[in-house]
C-alpha positions as a Python dict, from the first residue, in 0.01 Angstrom:
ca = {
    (1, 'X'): (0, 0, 0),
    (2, 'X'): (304, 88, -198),
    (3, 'X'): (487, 392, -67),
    (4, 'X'): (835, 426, -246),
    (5, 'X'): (920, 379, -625),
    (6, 'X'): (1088, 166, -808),
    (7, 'X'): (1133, 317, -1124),
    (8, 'X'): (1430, 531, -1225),
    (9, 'X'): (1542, 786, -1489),
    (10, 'X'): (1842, 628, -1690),
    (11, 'X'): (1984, 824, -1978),
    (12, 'X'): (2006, 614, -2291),
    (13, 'X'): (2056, 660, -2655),
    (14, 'X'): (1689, 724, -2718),
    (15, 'X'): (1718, 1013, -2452),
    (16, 'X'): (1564, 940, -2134),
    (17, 'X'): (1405, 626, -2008),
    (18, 'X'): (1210, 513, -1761),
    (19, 'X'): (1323, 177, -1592),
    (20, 'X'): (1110, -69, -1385),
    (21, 'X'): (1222, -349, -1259),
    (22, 'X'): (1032, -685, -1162),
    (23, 'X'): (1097, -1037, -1036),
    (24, 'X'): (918, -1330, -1154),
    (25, 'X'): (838, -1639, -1006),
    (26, 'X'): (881, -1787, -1356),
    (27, 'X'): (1088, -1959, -1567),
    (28, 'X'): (1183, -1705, -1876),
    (29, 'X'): (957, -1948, -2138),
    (30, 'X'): (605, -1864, -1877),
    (31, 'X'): (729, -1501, -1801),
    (32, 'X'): (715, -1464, -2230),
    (33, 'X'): (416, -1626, -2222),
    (34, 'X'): (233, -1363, -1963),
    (35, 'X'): (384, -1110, -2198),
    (36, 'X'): (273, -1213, -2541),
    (37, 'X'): (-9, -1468, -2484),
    (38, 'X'): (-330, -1290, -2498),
    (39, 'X'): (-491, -1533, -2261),
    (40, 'X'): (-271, -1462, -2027),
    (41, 'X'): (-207, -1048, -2115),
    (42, 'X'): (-588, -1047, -2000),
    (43, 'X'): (-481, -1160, -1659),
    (44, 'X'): (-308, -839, -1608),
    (45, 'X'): (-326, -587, -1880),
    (46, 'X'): (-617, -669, -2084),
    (47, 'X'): (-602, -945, -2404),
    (48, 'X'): (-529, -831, -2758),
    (49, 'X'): (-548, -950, -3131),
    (50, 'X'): (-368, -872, -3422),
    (51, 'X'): (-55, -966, -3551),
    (52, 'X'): (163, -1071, -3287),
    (53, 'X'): (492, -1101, -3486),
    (54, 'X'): (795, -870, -3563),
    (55, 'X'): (661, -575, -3809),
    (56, 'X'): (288, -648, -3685),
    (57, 'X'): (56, -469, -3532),
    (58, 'X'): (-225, -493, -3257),
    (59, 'X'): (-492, -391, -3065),
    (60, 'X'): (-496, -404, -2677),
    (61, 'X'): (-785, -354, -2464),
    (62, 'X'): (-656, -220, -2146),
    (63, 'X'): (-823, -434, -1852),
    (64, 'X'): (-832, -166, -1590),
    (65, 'X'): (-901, 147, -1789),
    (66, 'X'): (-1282, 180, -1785),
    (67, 'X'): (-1438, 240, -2129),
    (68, 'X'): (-1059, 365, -2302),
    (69, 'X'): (-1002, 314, -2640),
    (70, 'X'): (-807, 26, -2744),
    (71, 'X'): (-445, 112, -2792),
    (72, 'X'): (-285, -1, -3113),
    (73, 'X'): (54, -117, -3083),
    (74, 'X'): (298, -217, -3328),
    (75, 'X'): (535, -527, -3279),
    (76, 'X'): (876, -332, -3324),
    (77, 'X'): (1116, -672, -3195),
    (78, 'X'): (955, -999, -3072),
    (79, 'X'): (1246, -1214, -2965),
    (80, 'X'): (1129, -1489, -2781),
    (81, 'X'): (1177, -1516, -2493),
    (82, 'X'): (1396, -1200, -2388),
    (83, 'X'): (1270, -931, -2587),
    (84, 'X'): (978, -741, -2667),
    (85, 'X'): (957, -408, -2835),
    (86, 'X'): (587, -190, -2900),
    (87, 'X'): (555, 128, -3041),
    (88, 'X'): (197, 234, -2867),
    (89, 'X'): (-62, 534, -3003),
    (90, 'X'): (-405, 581, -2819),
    (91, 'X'): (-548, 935, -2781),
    (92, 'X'): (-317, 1051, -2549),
    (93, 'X'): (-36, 988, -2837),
    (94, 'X'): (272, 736, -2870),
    (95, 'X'): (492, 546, -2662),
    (96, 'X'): (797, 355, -2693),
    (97, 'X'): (824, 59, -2483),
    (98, 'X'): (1041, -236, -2416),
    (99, 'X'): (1057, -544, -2238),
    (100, 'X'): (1352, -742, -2180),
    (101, 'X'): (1382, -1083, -1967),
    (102, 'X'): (1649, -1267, -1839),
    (103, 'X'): (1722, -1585, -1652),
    (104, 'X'): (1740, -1523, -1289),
    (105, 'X'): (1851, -1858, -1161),
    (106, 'X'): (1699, -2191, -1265),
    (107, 'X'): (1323, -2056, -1183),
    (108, 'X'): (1273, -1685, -1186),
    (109, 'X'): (1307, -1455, -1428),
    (110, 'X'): (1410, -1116, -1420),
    (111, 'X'): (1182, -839, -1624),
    (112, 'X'): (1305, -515, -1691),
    (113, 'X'): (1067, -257, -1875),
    (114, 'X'): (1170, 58, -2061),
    (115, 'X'): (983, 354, -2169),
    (116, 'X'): (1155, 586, -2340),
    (117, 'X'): (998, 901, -2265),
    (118, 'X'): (993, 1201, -2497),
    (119, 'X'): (1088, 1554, -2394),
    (120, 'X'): (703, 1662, -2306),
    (121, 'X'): (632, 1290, -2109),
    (122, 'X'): (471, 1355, -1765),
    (123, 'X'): (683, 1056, -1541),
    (124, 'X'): (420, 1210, -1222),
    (125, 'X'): (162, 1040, -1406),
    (126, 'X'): (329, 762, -1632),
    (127, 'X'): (529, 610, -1319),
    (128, 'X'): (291, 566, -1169),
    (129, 'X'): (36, 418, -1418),
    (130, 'X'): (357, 102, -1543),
    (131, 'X'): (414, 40, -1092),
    (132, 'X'): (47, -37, -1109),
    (133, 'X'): (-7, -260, -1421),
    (134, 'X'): (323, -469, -1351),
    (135, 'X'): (255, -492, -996),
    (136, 'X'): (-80, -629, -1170),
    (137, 'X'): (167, -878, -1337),
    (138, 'X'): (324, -1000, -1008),
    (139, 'X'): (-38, -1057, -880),
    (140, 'X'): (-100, -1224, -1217),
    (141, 'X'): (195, -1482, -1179),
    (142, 'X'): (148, -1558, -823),
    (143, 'X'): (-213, -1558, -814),
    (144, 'X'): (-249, -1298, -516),
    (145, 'X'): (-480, -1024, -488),
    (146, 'X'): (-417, -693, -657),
    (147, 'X'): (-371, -361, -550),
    (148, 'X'): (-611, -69, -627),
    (149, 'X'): (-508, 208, -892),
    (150, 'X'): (-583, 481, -620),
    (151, 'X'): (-272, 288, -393),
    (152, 'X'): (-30, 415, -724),
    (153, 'X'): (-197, 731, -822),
    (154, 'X'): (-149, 1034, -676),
    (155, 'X'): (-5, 851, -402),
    (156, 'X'): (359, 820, -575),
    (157, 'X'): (300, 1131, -868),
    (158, 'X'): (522, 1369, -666),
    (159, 'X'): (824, 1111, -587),
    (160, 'X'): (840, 1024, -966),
    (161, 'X'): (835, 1406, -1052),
    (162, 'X'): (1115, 1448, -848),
    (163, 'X'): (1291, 1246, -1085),
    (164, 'X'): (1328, 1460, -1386),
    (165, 'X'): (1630, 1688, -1390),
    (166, 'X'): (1603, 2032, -1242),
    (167, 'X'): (1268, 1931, -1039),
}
């Protein structure tokens, strides 16, 4: 069971961002793949179709949210194989996200995801939620057993609310 964080608050252009921060037992050109291959998004956050390219859009099925809309997302950078960019709306409104890779030696690769949050954003609940589904993404790559939603959430709301400023 997962009892610290790993996500931080780092204050960026966009305003404030969320950072996780994963290793992968990948070479960069498979950790892309498991990013933007919807074959192998199914494995760990649910497949999509739609335009996959820069200025696209899509539509993801989340895996592990039972009957939830699909989100749409659309493709803001697609820069095989370091950089990925969405711009997310479902009916609990619009994200910003990004996913950047890097070499981390000759056979892992280093994944660092960014959601830039907006004023309102509730980080007790959206922490949470991205530990889960890229923890889901470690499982994914390894092909180990993944942990249960209820092992993220509540369990870790208060330690990402302590985050924000003035909390």
């Amino acid at each position: 069971m997962m009892t610290d964080i790993s996500g931080r608050l780092v204050n960026s252009r966009q305003g404030l961002d969320l950072v996780l921060v994963r290793s992968l037992a990948l070479p960069i050109s498979e950790a892309w793949a498991y990013l933007t291959d919807p074959a192998l998004t199914e494995q760990w956050f649910g497949p999509w179709e739609g335009d996959g390219r820069r200025g696209g859009s899509v539509r993801i099925r989340m895996r592990f949210e039972e009957n939830g809309p699909a989100v749409r997302a659309q493709i803001v950078a697609c820069e095989a194989p370091h950089h990925l960019a969405l711009n997310t709306v479902d009916e609990y409104g619009s994200w910003k996200l990004e996913l950047h890779l890097e070499e981390d030696g000759e056979d892992d690769t280093l994944l660092r995801f960014v959601h830039h949050l907006d004023g309102d954003s509730d980080v007790g609940d959206i922490g949470p939620g991205w530990e889960y589904y890229l923890d889901l993404l470690v499982a994914a790559t390894e092909g180990t057993e993944s942990a249960e939603f209820d092992q993220y959430y509540p369990a870790l709301r208060e330690q990402y609310l302590a985050l924000r400023p003035g909390q």
